[in-house]
N, C-alpha and C positions, 0 to 999 in steps of 0.2 A: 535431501538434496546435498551433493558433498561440495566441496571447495572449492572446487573445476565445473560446477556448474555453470553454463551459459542463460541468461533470461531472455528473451528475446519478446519484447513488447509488440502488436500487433495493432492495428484496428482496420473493423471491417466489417462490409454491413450481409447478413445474411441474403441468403441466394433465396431463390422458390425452391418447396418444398423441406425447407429448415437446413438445407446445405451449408457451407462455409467453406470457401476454397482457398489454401495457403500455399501459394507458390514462391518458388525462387528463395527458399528458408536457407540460412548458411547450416545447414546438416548433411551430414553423407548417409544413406540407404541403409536400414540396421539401425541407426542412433535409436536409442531408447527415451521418450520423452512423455511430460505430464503435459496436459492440455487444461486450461481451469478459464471456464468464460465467466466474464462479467456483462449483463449488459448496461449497457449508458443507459442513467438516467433513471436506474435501479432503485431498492430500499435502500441499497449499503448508503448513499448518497443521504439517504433523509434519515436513518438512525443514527449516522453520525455525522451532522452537519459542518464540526469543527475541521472534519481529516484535512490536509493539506492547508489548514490556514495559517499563519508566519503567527509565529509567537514571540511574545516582546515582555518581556521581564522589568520592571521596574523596582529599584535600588535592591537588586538578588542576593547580594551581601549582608544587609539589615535584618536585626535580630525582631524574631516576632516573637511576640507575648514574655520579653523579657520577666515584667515583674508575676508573671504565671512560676517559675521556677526557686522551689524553697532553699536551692543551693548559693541563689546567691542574695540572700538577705541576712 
């Protein structure tokens, strides 16, 4: 993907027959594009439970295992 690439996020529920119909894209006729489905509600979802949860750091400054280090004894 180069530098100028657009993402363009979607959601939408499949048609009969396994269809999927995308209209109204901001692209012009010719654009060259990758399509990659995920569906809701997938594995990706339950092998990684954590994705998208906020992460909070406590005292992230603080030296860990200081007296582990033979440098400063």
């Amino acid at each position: 993907m180069s530098s100028s690439s657009k993402v363009i996020h979607l959601a939408t529920t499949v048609q009969k027959k396994g269809t999927i119909n995308l209209d109204n894209l901001p692209l012009h006729a010719g654009d060259k594009v990758e399509i990659i489905i995920y569906e809701t509600g997938s594995t990706l979802e339950v092998n990684y439970p954590l994705r998208g949860k906020p992460i909070q750091y406590h005292e992230p400054f603080r030296s860990i295992a200081e007296e582990d280090w033979e440098a400063l004894q």
